[in-house]
LONULUM-50119 format. One line per field, with one value per atom (N, C-alpha, C, O, CB): x negated, y, z. Coordinates in Angstrom, 1 decimal. Each point is the difference from the previous one (the first is absolute). Glycine has a CB too. Layout:
BEGIN
c1 <- [X/...]
c2 <- [Y/...]
c3 <- [Z/...]
This chain:
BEGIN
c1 <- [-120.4/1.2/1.0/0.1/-0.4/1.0/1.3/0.5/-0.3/0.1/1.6/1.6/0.5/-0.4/0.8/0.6/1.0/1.4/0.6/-2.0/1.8/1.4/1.0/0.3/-1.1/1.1/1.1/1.0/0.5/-1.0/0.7/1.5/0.4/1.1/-0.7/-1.5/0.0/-1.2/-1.1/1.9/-0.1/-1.1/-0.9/-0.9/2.3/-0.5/-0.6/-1.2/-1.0/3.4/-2.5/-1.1/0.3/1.0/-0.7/-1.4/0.0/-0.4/-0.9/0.9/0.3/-0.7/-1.1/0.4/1.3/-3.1/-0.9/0.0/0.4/-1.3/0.7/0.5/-1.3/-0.1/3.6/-4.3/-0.8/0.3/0.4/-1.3/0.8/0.4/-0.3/-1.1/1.0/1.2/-0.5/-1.0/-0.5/2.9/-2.6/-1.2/0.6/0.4/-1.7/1.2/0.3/-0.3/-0.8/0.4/1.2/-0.2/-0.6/0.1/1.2/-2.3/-1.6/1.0/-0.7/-1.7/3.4/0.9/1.7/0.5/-2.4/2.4/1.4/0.7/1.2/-1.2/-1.1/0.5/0.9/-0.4/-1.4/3.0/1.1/0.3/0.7/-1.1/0.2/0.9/1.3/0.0/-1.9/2.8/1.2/-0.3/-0.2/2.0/-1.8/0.1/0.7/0.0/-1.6/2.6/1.0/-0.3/-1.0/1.7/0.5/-0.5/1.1/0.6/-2.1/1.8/0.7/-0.1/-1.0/1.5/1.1/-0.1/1.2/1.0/-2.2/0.9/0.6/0.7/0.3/-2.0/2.3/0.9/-0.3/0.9/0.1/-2.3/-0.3/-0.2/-1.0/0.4/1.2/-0.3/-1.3/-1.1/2.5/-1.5/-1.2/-0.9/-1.1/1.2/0.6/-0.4/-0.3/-1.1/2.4/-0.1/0.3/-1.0/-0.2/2.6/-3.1/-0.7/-1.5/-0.5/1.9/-1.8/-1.1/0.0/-1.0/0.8/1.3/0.3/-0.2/-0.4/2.1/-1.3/0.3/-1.6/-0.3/3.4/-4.2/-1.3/-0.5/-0.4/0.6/-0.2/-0.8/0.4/-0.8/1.5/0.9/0.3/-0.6/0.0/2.4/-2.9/-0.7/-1.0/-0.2/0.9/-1.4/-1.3/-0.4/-0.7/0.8/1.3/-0.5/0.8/0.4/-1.4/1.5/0.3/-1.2/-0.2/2.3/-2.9/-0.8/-1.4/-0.9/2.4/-1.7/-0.6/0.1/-1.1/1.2/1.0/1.0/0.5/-0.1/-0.8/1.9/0.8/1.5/0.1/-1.6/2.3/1.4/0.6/-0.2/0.4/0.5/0.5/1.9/0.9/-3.7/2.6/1.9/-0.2/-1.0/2.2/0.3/0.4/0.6/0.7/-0.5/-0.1/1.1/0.4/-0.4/0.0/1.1/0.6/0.2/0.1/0.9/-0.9/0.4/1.1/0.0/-2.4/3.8/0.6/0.4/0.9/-0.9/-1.3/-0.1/-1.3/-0.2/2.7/-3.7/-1.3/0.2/-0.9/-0.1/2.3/0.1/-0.1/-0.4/2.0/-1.2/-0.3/-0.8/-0.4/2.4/-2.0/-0.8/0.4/1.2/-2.0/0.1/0.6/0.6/-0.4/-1.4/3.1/1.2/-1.4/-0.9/4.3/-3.2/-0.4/0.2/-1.0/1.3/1.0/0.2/-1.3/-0.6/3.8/-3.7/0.0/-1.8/-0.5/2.8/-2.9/-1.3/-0.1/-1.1/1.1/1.2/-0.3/0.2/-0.3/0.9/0.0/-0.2/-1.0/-0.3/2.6/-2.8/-1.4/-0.9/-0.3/0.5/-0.5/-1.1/0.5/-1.0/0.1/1.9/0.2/-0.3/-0.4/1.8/-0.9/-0.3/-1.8/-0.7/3.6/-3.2/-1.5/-1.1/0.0/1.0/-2.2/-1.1/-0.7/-0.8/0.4/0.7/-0.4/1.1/1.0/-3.4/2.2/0.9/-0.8/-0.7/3.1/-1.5/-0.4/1.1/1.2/-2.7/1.1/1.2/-0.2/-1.2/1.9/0.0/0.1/0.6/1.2/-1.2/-1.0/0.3/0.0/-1.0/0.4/1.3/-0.3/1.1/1.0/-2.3/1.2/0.5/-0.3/0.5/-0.3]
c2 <- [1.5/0.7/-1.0/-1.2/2.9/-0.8/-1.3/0.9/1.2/-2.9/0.7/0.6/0.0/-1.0/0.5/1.2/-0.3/-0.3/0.6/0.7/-2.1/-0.6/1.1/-0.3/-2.9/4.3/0.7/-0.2/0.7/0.3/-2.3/-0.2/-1.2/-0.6/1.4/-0.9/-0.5/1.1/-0.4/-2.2/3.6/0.5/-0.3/0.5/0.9/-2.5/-0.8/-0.7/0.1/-0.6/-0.3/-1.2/0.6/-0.4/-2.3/3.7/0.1/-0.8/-0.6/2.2/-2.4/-0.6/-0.1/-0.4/0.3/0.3/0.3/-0.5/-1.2/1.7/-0.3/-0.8/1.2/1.2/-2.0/0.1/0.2/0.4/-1.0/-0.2/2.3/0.4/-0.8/-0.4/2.3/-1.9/-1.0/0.6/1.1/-1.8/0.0/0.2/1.4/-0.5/-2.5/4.3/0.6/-0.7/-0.9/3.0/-1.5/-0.5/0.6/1.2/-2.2/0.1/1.0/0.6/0.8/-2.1/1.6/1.0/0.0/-0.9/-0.2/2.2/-0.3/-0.1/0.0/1.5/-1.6/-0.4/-0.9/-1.0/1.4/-0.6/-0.8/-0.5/-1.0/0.6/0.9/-0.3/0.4/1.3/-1.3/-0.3/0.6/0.4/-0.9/-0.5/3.0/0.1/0.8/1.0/-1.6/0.1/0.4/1.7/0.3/-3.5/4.2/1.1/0.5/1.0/-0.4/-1.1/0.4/1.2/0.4/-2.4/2.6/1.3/-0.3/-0.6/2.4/-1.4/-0.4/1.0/0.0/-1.5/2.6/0.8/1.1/0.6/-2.4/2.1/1.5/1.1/-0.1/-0.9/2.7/0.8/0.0/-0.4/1.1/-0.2/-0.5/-0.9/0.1/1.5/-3.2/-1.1/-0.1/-0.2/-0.8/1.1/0.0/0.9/-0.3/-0.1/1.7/0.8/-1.0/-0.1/2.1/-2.5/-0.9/-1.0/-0.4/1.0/-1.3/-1.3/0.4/-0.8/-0.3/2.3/0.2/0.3/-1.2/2.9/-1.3/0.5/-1.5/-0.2/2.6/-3.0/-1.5/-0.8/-0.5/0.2/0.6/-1.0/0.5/-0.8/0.2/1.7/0.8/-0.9/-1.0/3.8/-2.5/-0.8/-1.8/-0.7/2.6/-2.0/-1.4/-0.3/-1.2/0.2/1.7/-0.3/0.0/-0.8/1.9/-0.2/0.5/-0.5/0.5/1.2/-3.3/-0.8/-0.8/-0.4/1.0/-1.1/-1.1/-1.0/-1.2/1.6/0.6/-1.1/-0.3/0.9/0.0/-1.3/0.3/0.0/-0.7/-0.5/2.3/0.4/0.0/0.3/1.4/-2.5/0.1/0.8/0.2/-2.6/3.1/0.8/-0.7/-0.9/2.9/-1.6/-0.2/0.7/1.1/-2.6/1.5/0.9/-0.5/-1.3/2.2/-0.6/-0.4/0.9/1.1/-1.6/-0.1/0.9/0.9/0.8/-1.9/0.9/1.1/-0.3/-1.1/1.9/0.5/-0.1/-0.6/-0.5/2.9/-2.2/-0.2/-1.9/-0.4/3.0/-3.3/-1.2/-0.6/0.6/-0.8/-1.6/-0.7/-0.1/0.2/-1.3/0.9/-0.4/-1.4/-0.8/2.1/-1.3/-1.4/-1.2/0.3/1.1/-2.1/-1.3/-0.2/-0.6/-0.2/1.1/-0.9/0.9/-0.6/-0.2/2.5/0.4/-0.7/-0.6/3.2/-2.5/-0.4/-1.2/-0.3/1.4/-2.1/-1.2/0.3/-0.8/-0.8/2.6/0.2/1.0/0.1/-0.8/1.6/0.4/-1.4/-0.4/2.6/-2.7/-1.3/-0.7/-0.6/0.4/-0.4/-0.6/0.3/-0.7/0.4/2.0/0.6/0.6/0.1/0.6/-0.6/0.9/-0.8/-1.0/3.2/-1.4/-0.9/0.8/-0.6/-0.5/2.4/1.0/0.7/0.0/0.4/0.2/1.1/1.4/0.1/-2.5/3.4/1.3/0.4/-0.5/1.5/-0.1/0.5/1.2/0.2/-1.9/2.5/1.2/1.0/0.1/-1.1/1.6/0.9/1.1/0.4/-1.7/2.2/1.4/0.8/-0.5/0.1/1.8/1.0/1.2/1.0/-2.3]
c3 <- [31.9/0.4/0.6/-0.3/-1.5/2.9/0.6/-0.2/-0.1/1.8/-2.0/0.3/0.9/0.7/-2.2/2.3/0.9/-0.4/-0.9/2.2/-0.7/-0.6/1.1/1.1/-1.7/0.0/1.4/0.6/0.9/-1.6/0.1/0.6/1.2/0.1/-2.6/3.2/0.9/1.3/0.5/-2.3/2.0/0.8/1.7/0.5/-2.1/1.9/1.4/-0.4/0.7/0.3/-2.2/-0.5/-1.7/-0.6/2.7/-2.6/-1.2/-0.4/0.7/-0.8/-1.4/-0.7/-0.9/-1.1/1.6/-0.6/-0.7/-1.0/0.1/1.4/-2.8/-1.6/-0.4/0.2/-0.7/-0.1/-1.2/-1.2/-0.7/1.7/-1.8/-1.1/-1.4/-0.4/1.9/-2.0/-1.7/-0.8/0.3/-0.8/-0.5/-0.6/-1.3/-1.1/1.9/-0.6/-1.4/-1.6/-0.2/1.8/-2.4/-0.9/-0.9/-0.2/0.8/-1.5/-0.9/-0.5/-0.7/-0.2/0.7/-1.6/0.4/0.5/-3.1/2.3/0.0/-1.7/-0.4/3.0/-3.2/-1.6/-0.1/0.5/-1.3/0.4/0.1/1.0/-0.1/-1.5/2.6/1.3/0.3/-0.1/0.9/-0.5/0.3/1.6/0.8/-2.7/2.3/1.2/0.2/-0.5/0.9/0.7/0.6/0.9/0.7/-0.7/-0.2/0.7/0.9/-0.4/-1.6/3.2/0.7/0.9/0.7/-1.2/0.4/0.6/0.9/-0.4/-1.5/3.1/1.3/0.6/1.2/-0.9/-1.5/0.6/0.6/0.5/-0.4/-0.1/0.6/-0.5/-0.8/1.8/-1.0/-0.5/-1.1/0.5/1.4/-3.5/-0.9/-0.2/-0.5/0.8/0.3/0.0/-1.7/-0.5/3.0/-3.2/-1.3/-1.0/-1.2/2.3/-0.5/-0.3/-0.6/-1.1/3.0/-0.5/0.1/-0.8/-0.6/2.6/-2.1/-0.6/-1.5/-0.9/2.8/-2.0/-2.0/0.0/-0.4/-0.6/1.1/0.3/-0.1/-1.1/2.6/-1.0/0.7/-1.8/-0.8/4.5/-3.6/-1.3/-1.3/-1.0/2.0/-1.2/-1.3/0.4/-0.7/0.1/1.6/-0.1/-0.7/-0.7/2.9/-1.1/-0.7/-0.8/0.0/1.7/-2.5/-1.5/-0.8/-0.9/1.1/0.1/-0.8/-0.1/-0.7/1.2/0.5/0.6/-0.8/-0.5/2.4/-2.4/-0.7/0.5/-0.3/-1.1/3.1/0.9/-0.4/-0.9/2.9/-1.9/0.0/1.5/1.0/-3.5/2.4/1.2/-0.2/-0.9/1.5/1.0/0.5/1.0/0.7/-1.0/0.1/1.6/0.7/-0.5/-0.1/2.1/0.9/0.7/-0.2/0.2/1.0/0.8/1.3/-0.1/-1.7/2.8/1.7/-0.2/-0.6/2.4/-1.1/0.3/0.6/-0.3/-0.3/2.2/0.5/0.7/0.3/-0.2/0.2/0.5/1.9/0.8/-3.1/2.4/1.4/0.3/1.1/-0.9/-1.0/0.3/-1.1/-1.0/2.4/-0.9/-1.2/-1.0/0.0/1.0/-2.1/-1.3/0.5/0.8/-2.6/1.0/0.2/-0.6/-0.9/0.1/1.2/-0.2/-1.3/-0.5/2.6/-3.1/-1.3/-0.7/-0.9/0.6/0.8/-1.3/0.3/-0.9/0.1/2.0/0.3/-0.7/-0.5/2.6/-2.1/-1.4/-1.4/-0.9/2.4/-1.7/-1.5/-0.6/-1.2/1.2/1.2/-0.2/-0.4/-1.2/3.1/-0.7/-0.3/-0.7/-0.2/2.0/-2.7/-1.0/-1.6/-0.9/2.8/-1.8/-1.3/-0.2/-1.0/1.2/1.1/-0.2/0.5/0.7/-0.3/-1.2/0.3/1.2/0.7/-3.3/2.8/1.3/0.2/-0.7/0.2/1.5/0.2/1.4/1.0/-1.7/-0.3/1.0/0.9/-0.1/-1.6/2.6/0.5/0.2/0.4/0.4/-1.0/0.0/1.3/0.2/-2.5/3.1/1.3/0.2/0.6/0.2/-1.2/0.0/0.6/0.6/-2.7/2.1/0.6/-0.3/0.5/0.9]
């Protein structure tokens, strides 16, 4: 599998995907929802699961789906979590 990096659409960047991990047992993974109608819906669903895995899960929030997540919170995602989801719905 390749990735596309989107945010250069003249010269995408191709990036190879990390390696999943065998278990989310004690992992803290981060579950962000980016502000779109029943993002939150999905996110509470995803977080039962991997509770129930034996992940610990943080939320976040974008303040709005129309732009990027601010830079501070993208470092305190990767600071606090060992993965992270995101959450896209409608």
């Amino acid at each position: 599998m390749e990735l596309l990096d989107p945010t250069a659409e003249l010269n995408p960047e191709g990036r190879l995907p990390r390696a999943r991990p065998k278990s989310v047992f004690g992992k803290t993974v981060g579950l962000l929802d980016i502000a779109k109608p029943k993002g939150d819906i999905f996110i509470d669903r995803i977080e039962d699961l991997l509770k129930q895995k034996g992940a610990k899960t943080v939320r976040y929030r974008k303040p709005t789906f129309t732009r990027v997540a601010p830079i501070e919170l993208t470092q305190q995602i990767a600071a606090e979590c060992d993965l992270v989801l995101e959450a896209l719905a409608d």
